[in-house]
C-alpha positions as CSV (number, residue, x, y, z in Angstrom):
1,X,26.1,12.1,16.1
2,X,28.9,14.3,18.1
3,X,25.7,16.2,20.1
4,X,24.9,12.3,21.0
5,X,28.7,11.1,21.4
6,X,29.2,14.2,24.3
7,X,25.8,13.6,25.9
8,X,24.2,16.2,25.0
9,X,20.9,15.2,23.9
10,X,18.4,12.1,25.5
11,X,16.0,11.8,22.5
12,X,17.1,11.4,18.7
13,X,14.4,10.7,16.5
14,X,15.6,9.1,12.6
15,X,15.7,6.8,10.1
16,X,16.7,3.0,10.0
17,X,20.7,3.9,10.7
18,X,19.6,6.0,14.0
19,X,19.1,2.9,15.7
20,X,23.3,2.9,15.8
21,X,23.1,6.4,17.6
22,X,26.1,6.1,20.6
23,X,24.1,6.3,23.0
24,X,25.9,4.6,26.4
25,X,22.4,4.2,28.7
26,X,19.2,3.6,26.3
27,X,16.3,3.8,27.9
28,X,13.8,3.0,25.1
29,X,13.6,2.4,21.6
30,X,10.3,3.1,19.5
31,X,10.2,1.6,16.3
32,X,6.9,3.0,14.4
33,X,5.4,1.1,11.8
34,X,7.5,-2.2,12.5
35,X,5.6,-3.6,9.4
36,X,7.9,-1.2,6.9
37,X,10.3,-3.4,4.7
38,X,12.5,-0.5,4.5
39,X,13.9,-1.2,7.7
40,X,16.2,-3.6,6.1
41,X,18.4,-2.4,4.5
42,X,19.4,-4.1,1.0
43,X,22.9,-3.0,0.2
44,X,26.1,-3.7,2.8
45,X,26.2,-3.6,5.6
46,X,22.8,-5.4,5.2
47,X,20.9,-5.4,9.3
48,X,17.4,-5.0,9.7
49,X,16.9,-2.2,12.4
50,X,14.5,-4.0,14.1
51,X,16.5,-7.0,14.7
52,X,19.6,-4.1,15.7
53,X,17.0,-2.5,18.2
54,X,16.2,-6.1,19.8
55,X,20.0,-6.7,20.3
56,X,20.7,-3.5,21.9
57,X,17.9,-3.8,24.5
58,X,18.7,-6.5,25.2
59,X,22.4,-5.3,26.0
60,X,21.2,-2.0,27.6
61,X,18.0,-4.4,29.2
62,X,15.8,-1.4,28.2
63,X,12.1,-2.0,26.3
64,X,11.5,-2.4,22.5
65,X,8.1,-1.0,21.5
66,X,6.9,-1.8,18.2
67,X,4.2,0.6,16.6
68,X,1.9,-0.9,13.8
69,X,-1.6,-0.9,12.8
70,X,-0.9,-3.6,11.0
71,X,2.1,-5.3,12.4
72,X,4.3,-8.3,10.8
73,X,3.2,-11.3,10.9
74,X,6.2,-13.0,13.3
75,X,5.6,-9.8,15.8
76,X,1.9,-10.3,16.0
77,X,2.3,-14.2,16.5
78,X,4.9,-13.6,19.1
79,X,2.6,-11.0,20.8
80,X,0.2,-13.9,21.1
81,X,2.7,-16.7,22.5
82,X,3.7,-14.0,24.9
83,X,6.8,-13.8,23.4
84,X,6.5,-10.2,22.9
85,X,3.6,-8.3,25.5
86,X,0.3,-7.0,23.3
87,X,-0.7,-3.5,23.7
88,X,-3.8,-3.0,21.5
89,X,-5.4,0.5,20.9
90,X,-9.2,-0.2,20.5
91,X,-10.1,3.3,19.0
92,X,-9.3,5.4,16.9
93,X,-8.1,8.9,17.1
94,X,-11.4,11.0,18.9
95,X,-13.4,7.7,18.9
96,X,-14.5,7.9,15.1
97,X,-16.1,4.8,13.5
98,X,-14.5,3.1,11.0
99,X,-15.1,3.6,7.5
100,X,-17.4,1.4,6.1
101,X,-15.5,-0.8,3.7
102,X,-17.4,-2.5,0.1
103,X,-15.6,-5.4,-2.1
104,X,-16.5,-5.0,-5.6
105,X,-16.3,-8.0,-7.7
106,X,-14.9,-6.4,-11.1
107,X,-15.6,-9.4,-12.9
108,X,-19.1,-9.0,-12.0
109,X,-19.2,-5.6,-13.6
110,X,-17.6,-6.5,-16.6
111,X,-20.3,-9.7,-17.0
112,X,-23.0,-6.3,-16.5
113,X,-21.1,-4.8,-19.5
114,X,-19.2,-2.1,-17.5
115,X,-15.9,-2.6,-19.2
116,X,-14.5,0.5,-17.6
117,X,-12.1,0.1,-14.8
118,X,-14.2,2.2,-12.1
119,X,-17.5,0.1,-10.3
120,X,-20.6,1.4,-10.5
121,X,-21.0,1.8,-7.0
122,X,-17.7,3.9,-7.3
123,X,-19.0,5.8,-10.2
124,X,-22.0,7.2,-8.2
125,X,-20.2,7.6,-5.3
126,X,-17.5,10.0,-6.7
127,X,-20.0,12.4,-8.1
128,X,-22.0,12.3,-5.1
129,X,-18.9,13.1,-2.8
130,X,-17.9,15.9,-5.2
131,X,-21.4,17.0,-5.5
132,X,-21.4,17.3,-1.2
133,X,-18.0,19.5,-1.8
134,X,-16.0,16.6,0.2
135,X,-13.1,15.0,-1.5
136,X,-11.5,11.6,-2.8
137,X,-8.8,9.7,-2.6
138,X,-8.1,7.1,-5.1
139,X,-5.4,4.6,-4.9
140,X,-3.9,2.8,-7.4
141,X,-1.9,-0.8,-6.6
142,X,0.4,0.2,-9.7
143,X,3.5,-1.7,-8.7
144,X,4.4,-4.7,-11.2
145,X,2.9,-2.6,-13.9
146,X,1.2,-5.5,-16.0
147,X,3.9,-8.0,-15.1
148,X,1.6,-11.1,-14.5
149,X,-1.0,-12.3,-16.3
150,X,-4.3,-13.0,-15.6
151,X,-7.5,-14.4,-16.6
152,X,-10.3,-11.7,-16.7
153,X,-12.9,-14.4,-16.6
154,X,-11.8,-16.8,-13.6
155,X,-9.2,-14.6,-12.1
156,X,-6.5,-17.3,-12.3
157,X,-3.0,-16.3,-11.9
158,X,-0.5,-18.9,-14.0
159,X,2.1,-19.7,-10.7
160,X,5.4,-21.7,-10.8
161,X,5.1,-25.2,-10.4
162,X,7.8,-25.4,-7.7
163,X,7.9,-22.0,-5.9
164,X,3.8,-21.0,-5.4
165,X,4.7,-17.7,-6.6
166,X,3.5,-16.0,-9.6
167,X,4.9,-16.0,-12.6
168,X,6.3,-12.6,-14.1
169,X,5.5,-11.9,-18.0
170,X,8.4,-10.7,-20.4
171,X,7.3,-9.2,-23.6
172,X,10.7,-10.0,-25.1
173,X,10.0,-13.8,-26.5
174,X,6.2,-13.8,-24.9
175,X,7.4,-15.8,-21.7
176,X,6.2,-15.8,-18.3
177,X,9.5,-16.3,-15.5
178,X,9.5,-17.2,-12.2
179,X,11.9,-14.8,-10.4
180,X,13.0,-17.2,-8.0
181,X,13.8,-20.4,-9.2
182,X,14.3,-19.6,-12.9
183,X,11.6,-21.7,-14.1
184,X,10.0,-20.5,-17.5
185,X,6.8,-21.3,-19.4
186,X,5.5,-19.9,-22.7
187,X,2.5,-17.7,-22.4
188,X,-0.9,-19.3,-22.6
189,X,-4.0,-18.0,-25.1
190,X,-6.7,-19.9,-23.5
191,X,-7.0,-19.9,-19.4
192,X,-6.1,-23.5,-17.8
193,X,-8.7,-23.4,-15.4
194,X,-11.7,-22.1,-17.0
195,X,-10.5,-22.5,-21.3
196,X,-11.3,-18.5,-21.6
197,X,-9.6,-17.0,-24.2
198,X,-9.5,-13.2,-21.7
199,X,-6.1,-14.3,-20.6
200,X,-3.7,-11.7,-20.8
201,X,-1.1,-9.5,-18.6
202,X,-2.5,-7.1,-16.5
203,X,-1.9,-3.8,-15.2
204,X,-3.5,-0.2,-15.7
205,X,-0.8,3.0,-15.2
206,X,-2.3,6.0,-13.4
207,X,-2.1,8.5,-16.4
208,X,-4.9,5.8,-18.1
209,X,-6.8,6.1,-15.1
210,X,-6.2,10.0,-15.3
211,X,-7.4,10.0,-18.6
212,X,-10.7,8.2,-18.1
213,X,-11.2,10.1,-14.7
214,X,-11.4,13.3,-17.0
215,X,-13.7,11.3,-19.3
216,X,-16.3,10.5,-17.1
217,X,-16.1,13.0,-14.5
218,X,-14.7,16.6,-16.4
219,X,-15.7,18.6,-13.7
220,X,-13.6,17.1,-11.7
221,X,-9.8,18.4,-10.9
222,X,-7.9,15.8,-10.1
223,X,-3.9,15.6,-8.9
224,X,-1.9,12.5,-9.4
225,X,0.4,11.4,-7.5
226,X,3.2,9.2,-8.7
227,X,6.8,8.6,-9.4
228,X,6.4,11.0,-12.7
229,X,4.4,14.0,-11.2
230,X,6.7,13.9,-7.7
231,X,10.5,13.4,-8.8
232,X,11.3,17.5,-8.7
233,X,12.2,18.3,-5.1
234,X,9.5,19.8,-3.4
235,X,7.0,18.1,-5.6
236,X,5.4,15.8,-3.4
237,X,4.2,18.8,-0.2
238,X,2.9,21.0,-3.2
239,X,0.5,18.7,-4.5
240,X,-0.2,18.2,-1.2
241,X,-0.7,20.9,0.1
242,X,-3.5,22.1,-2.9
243,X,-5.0,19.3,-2.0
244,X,-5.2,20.3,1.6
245,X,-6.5,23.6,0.5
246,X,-9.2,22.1,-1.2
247,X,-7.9,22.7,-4.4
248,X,-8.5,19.7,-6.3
249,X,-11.9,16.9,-5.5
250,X,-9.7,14.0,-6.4
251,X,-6.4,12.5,-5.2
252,X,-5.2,10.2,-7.5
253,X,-2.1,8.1,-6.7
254,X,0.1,5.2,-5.8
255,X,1.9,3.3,-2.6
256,X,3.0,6.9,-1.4
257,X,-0.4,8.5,-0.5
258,X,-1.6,5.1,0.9
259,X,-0.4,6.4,4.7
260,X,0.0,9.0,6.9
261,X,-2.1,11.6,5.0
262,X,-4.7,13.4,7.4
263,X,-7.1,15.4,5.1
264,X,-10.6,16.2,7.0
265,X,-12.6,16.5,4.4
266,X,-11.9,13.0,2.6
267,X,-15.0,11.0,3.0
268,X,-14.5,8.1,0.3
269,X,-11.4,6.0,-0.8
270,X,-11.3,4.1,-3.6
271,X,-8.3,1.4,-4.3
272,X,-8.4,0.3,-8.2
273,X,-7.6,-3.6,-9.2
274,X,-6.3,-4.0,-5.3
275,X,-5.6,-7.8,-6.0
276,X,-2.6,-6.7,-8.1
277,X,-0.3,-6.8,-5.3
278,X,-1.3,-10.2,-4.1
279,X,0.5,-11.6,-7.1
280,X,4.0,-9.7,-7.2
281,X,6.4,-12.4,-6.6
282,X,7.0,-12.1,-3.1
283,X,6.1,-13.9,-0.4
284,X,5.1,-11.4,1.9
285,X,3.0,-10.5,-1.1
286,X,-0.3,-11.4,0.8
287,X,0.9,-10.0,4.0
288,X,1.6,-6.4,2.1
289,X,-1.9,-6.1,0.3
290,X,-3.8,-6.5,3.9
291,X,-1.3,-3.7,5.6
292,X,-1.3,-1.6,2.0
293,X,-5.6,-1.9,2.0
294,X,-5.7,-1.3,6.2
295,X,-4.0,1.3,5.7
296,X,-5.3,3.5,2.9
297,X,-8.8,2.7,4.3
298,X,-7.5,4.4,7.1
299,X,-7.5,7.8,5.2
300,X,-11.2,7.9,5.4
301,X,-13.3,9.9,7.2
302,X,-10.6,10.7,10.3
303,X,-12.7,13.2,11.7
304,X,-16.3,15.0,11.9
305,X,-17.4,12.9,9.0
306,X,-18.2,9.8,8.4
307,X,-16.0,7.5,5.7
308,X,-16.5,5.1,3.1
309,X,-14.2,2.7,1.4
310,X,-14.3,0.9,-1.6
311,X,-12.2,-1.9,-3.0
């Protein structure tokens, strides 16, 4: 901040709060990944950086450039009302292709009798990227750990009546809440929509998933990532970095390997129960699962070989 107060640098590179860095004659501010709530800031002062950025441009008339892949919502609308001026890349890094991406209906599967929680197509394709010596990424939309409920058969969601959110289930008293308006509804047995009696809170942890990796794959080593296995400091680059070495065929993890990870040799991503974040009550909810699922299908095959992407 001083180095910056006496002029002594022209480029400062930081999180949200560097966007107040005293500068007197801005030429630019970059704002990567404009899509990242975490740019507003939830305790006081509350600001959202970006907002912050597009005030001080506008006082030091310099340019604002947001960097997404998958940008907002209200910045991509106002990029096409000419609000804001479009700048699309239209390849990726080296010219690779995209991955090619699969949808597996799960409910399909479990009609087939595969009641476990990896496709068949998934299934064969692990062993057969293990089998080539390439590695796997597998993600896991673990966030509202079975907090909604949710019919195995139809795939209906119970949703409050006034607020077109879903409803989040409370063990204590068997009730389902809505977080917004307060509204409350007992827990049904048999599904509104289609009178199954599979209706029932949702949600698979990543140790499960763990422990049923090592079931049907042993050969496999497998490092998972997630808020138990990374809270010492240090954790997170170390299981890393043995997977960057090779060490390991199978990532396993949660939101934090879902961007910015660069690993040649990952050919196939997997994303388990990826409709899980469409119903956390929020209503950027639908918004978040298309930028969470862009970008972890990103992770595949970023260079020499080809990807392939499974949801």
């Amino acid at each position: 901040w001083r180095k910056i107060h006496r002029k002594e640098v022209r480029l400062v590179v930081g999180a949200r709060s560097a966007i107040f860095a005293p500068f007197e004659n801005l030429g630019m501010i970059i704002i990567d990944e404009e899509h990242e709530s975490s740019y507003k800031q939830e305790e006081m002062p509350r600001y959202h950086a970006k907002e912050v950025a597009i005030k001080r441009a506008e006082h030091h008339s310099c340019p604002v450039v947001l960097g997404s892949a998958t940008p907002t919502l209200e910045s991509y609308a106002r990029a096409q009302k000419g609000v804001y001026e479009l700048l699309s890349l239209k390849h990726r890094v080296n010219r690779q292709v995209m991955p090619e991406v699969s949808l597996v209906d799960m409910r399909e599967e479990l009609r087939n009798g595969n009641r476990s929680m990896f496709s068949v197509e998934l299934m064969e394709k692990l062993e057969e990227t293990i089998a080539k010596g390439e590695q796997a990424v597998l993600f896991l939309n673990k966030r509202g750990y079975s907090s909604f409920v949710m019919c195995r058969d139809c795939g209906y969601v119970p949703q409050c009546p006034h607020c077109d959110i879903s409803m989040t289930y409370h063990r204590y008293g068997q009730r389902l809440k809505c977080h917004y308006c307060g509204h409350e509804e007992p827990v049904p047995h048999t599904c509104p929509e289609c009178a199954s009696e599979h209706i029932r809170f949702f949600g698979t942890g990543t140790q499960r998933v763990e422990e049923e990796l090592t079931k049907v794959l042993p050969s496999a080593r497998v490092i998972r990532m997630d808020v138990d296995t990374t809270s010492r400091k240090g954790a997170h680059e170390k299981l890393l970095s043995v997977f960057g070495e090779g060490k390991a065929d199978i990532l396993l993890g949660t939101q934090m390997i879902a961007k910015g990870l660069d690993f040649p040799n990952v050919t196939l991503v997997g994303v388990l129960s990826a409709d899980t974040t469409l119903h956390i009550p929020d209503f950027r909810s639908a918004e978040k699962t298309f930028q969470l699922l862009t970008q972890v299908s990103g992770r595949a095959g970023r260079h020499e070989k080809p990807g392939h992407v499974i949801i």
